[in-house]
Every structure is written in structure tokens, then in C-alpha cells.
C-alpha positions in Angstrom: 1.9 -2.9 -14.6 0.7 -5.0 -14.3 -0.6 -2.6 -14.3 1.0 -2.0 -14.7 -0.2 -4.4 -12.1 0.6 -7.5 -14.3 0.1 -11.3 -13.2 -0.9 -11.7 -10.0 -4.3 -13.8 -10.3 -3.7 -16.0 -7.1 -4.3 -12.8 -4.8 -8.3 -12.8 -5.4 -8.1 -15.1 -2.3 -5.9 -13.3 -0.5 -7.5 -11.7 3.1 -6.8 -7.8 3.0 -6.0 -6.4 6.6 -6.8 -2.4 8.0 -3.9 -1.1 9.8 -3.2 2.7 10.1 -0.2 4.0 9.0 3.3 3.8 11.9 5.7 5.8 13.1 8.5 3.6 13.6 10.2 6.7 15.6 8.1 6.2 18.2 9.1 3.0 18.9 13.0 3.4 19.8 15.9 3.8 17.7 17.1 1.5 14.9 20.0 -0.6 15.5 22.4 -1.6 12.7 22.3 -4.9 11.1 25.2 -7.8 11.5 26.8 -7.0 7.7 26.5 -3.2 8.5 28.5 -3.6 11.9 31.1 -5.7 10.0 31.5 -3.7 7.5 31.3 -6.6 5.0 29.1 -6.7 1.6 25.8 -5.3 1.8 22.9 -7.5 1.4 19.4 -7.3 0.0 16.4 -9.4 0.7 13.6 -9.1 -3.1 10.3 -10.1 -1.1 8.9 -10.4 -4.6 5.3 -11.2 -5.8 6.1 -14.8 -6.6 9.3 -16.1 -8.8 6.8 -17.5 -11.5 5.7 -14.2 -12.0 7.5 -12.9 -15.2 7.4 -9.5 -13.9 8.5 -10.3 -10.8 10.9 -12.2 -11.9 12.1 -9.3 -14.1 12.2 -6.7 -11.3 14.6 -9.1 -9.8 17.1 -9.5 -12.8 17.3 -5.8 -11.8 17.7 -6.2 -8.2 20.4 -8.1 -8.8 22.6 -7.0 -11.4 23.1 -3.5 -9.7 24.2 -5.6 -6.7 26.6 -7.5 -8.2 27.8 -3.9 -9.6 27.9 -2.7 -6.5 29.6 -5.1 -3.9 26.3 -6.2 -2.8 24.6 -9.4 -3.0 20.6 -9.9 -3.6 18.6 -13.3 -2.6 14.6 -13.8 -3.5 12.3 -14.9 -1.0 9.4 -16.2 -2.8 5.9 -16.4 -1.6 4.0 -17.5 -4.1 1.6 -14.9 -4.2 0.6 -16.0 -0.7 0.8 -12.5 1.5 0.4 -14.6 5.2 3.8 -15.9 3.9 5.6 -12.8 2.8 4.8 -11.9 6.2 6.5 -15.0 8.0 9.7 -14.1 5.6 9.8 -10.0 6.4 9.6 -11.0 10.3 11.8 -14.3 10.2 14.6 -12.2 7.9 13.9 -9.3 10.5 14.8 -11.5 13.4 17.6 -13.2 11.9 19.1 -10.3 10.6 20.0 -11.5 7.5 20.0 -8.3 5.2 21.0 -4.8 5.2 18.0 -4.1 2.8 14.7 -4.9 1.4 12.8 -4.2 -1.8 9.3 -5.2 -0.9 6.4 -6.0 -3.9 4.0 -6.5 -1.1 1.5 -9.3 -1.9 -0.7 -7.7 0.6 -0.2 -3.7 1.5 -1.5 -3.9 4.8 -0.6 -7.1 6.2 3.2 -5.9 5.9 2.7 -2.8 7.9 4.0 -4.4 11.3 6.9 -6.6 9.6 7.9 -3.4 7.5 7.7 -1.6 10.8 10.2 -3.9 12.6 12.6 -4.1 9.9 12.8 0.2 10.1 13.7 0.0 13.7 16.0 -3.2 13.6 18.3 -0.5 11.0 17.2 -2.2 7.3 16.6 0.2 4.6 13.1 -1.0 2.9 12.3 0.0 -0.5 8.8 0.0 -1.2 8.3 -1.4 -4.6 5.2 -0.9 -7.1 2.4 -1.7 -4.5 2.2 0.6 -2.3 2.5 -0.4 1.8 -0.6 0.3 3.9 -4.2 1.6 3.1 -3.8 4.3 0.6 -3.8 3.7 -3.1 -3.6 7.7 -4.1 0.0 8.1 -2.9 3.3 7.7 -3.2 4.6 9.2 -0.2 5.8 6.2 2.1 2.7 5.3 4.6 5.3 3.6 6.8 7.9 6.3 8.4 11.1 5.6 7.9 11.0 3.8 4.3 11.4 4.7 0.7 8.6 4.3 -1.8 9.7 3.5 -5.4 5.6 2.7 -6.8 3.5 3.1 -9.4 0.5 4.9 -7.6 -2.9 3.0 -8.3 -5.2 6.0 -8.9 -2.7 7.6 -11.2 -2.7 4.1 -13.1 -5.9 4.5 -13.5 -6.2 7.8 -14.4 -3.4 7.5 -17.1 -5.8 4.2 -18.6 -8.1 6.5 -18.9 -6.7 9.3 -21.0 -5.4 6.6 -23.5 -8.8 5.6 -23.8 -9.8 8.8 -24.6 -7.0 9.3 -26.9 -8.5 6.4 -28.9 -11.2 7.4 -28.9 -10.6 10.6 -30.4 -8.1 8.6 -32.9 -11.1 8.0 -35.0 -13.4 11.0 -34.3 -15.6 8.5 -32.6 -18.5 9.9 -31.1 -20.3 8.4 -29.5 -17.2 5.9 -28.7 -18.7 2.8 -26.4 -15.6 1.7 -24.0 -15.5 -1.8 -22.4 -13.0 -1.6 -18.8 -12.1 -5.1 -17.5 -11.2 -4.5 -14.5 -8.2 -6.4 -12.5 -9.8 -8.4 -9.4 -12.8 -6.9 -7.7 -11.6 -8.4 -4.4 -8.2 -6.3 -4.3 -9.3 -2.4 -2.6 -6.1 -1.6 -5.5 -7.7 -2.6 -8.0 -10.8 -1.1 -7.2 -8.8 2.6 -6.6 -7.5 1.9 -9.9 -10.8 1.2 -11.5 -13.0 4.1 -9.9 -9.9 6.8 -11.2 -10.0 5.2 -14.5 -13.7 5.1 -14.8 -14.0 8.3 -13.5 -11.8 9.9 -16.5 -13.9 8.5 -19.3 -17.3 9.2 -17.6 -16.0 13.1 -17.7 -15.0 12.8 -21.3 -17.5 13.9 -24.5 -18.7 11.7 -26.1 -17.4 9.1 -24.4 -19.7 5.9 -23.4 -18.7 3.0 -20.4 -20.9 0.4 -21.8 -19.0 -2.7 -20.1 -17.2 -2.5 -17.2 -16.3 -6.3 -15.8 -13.7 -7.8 -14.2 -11.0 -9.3 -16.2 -8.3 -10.6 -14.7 -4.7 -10.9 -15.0 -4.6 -14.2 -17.2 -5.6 -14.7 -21.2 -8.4 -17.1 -20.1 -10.3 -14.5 -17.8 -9.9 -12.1 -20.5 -11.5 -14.1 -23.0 -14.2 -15.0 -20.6 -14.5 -10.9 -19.8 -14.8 -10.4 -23.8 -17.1 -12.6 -24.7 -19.2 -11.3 -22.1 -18.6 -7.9 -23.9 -19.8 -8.8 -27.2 -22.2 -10.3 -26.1 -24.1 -7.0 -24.5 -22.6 -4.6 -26.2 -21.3 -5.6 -30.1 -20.5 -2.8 -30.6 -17.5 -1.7 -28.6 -15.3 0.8 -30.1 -12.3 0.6 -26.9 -11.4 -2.2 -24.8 -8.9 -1.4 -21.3 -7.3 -4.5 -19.4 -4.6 -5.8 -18.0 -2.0 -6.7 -20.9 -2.6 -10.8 -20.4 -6.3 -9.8 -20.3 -6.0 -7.8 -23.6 -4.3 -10.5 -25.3 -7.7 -12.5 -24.5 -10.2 -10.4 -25.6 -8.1 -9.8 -28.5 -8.1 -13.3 -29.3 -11.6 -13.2 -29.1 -12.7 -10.4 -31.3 -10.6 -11.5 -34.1 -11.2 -9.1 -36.6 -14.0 -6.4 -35.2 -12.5 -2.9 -35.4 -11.4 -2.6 -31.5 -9.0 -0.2 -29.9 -7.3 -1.5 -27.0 -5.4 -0.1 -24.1 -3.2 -3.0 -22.2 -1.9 -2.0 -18.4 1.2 -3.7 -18.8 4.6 -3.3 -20.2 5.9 -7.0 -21.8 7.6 -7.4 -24.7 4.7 -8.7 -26.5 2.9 -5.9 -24.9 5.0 -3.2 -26.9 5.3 -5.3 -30.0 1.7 -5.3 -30.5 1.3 -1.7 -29.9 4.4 -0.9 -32.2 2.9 -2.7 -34.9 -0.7 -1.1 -35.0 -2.7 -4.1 -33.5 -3.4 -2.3 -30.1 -3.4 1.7 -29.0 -1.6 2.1 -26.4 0.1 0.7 -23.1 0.7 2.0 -19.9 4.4 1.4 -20.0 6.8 0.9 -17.5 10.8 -0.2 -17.6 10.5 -3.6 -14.8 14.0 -4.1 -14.7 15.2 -0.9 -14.9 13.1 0.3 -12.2 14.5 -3.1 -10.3 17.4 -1.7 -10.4 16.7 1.6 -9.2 15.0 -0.1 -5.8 18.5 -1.6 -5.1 20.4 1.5 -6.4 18.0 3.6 -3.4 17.9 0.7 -0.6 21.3 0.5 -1.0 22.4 4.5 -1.2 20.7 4.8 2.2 22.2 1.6 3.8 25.7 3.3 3.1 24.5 6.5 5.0 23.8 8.6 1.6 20.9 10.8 1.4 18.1 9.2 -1.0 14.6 10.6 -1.8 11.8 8.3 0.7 9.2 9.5 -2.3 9.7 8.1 -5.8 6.8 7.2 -8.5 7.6 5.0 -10.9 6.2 7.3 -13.7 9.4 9.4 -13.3 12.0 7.0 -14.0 13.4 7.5 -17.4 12.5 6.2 -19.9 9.0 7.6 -18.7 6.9 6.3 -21.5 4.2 5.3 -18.8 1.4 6.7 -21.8 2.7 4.3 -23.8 1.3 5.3 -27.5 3.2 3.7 -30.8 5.0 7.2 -31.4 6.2 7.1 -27.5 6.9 3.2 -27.6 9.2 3.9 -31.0 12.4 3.0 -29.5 11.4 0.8 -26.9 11.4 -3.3 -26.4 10.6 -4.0 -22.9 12.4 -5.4 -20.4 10.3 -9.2 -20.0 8.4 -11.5 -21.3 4.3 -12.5 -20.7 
């Protein structure tokens, strides 16, 4: 989420471009697209992570049933977590004018800037979705003018790991309580915001001790790696933080040692194992549901309605984001690991 940057482990190799933000106004007005003119269906193009991707995947379910509600139709163009080609498919789908809409997850923030840019002045309403578009990972307000941001901000990712930590902490009157962080990829500036707001919570908190802090990836295998790292340097951890496929790792790992965990992501295994007292917390958030919402607001503002351009994921109900047993009571998530 994933977190909730969840699953992407093929974008350590991807190159991350610097591009300033745009103002798409600049450039000349914005001319309707071919299904707008004719008045026929509405279409949306999901420039997904990858369709192997179960989050992904499961944004998409979303995507698409509020279009088939809705007199709209919704097609994926799948990368494969490869951002030089989710480029190719923004500008090809931009020339051919083959959509009234876009939800982007962009593989690569920056590298969409100028495709996002084109698709604003050839008349497509883009929804930015979870990642955020352009250089910034302490925002949701839309860093390219003229879209609509529906993301879970980084930092505030980070900061809300954080805080659960803490909260486990304090579960058990631990003091001093030694916290482990496996980190995402160190090769994604995201991950890093995420990592420096979450890190940056527990060093403020008494008591509370970073002992590890390592990168974990988004698969079970790097998280089992991470942990045995762990206990190997510090046996004693009281908290581990990760990525939910990392958690399931380092859980698998420590067996039975006494270890609170906090898992960025928002599965159905993910909320079963928090339900049933096996880990703290999860930062939580509803994948489909918020799916659908990207189509709901890329398509309100193809049909000339007024929508929001500034929308956090956080606020979209059933906002359980600090996802603790009590808060994850009636919930089942929306996809599978």
C-alpha cells in the first residue's frame, strides 16, 4: 500500500527522471477527444503497475465495474512494471486518441510528466492514482496542472507506519522497545520519502529504539533475507515495519520470538492476520474501492461535472488507513497477496 506500496519489486531497476512540475495552460487549449465529440460511451485507459500485480490488478476490478455502471468502458494497458513502456502507451494512446480518460499508477512519477502533460491538453481527464506524478512525495495536490490526484501520499505513509509502531510499542509498556524498519527499495526517491518520515516518528518517540533499519522488499523472500539479517544483529527486536509480503517473511522467519509487526499493505491475508492477533497493525487501504473512485472522478470531469483535482486516499471511506485489530473489525479487504 503497498504501501501501501505493495508488489512492485521489478522497479529497483527502473531509471528515475527530474522534471519540474508543468503548466499544461501554457501550452494551448485542450481539444476534445474522438468519443467526447461523438457523444458515444466514454472510455478509460488503467495505465496500471503491471496486470500480475494483485493490487493492481485489484484497482482495476474497480476501474471497471463503475464503468460498466456507468455507460463507460475501461481497457488495461500493462507494462509490466517497466516505466519506459508506460510511457510509449500514455503518448501512443495520446496520439491515437483512444480514451476520454486515464487512471494512471505511474511506474515512474517523473518519467510521465510530459505524456501526462499531452494527454491534459489533447482534452483527457487523467486521474492520478496512488503514486504520486512528478518529484514530490509530500503531496497530494496534483504536480501536473490540469489533472486530479486520487494518492496515498508517501511521507504520510510513512508517518502513519510510524505511529503504529509506536502504538506497539506502548501495547506492552516496552521501554526501551528496539524497532527493526525494512525499508521498500532504496533505489526508489518514494520509498526513501517514506522511510525518512517513518523513521523520523520513532526516533522522536520515548523510549523508542531503531536498531535495524534495511531494505526489505516487496516479496516474502527479501523479507526473509531482511529478517534474518535482523536477528542476527539485533535478537532482540520488540517491532518489525515492512511491506505486507515482506512481513509475511520475516514472520516466517521468527517463528515463535515475541514480535510486533506493522505490515504496509492491505490484502486479505494482510487483515486476517491482524484480526486474529498474529500481527499489530496495517496501514490499510480499500484497492478496489478506491479503483472505483479514480473512474467515478476521471469520469465526473470528462462529462463536464465539477470534481475535486486534490484527493488522498486516507479519506476514502472506509478510512481505516491505521489499520489496528479494533479498526480492522469489520473489514476483509478487497485482494489477494
Amino acid at each position: 500500500m503497498l504501501a501501501r506500496w505493495t508488489a512492485l519489486p521489478a522497479l529497483a531497476a527502473l531509471a528515475l527522471l527530474t522534471t519540474a512540475c508543468v503548466n499544461p495552460a501554457a501550452q494551448g487549449g485542450a481539444t476534445p477527444s474522438a468519443s467526447a465529440a461523438s457523444g458515444g460511451p466514454k472510455r478509460i485507459g488503467f495505465f496500471g503497475f503491471a496486470k500480475a500485480n494483485s493490487f493492481t490488478a485489484a484497482t482495476f476490478a474497480g476501474v471497471e465495474e463503475y464503468a460498466k455502471a456507468n455507460n463507460a468502458t475501461a481497457e488495461f494497458l500493462d507494462p509490466n512494471f517497466d516505466a519506459q513502456a508506460q510511457v510509449r502507451q500514455l503518448q501512443d494512446a495520446v496520439t491515437a486518441k483512444r480514451f476520454d480518460v486515464f487512471v494512471v499508477q505511474a511506474n515512474d512519477g517523473a518519467a510521465v510528466v510530459p505524456a501526462i502533460r499531452s494527454a491534459v491538453q489533447a482534452g483527457i481527464s487523467v486521474v492520478v492514482q496512488f503514486t504520486p506524478v512528478g518529484t514530490r512525495y509530500d503531496t497530494a495536490q496534483p504536480q501536473v496542472e490540469g489533472t486530479i490526484t486520487l494518492i496515498d501520499v508517501p511521507t504520510l505513509n510513512g508517518e502513519g507506519l510510524g505511529r503504529l509502531a509506536v502504538q506497539a510499542c506502548e501495547s506492552k509498556k516496552l521501554n526501551p522497545c528496539e524497532v527493526g524498519y525494512l525499508e521498500g527499495l532504496k533505489a526508489l526517491p518514494l520509498d526513501n520519502a517514506r522511510t525518512q518520515a517513518a523513521v523520523g516518528v520513532l526516533k522522536a518517540a520515548p523510549g523508542v529504539q531503531v536498531k535495524a533499519q534495511l531494505e526489505g522488499g516487496y516479496t516474502q523472500e527479501s523479507g526473509r533475507k531482511a529478517m534474518q539479517d535482523v536477528l542476527q544483529k539485533e535478537p532482540g527486536i520488540d517491532v518489525i515495519i515492512g511491506a505486507s509480503q515482506a512481513v509475511l517473511g520475516a514472520e516466517a522467519v521468527a517463528k515463535d520470538k515475541d514480535i510486533l509487526y506493522v505490515a504496509n499493505g492491505a490484502s486479505r491475508q494482510t487483515v486476517k492476520a491482524v484480526q486474529e492477533g498474529r500481527w499489530y497493525a496495517a496501514y490499510y487501504l480499500p484497492v478496489k474501492t478506491l479503483g472505483a473512485k479514480a473512474a467515478e472522478l476521471g469520469l465526473n470531469k470528462a462529462l463536464g461535472k465539477q470534481v475535486p483535482d486534490t484527493n488522498a486516499m486516507t479519506d476514502v471511506d472506509p478510512g481505516t488507513s491505521m489499520g489496528t485489530k479494533q479498526a480492522l473489525a469489520s473489514v476483509t479487504g478487497e485482494y489477494d497477496e
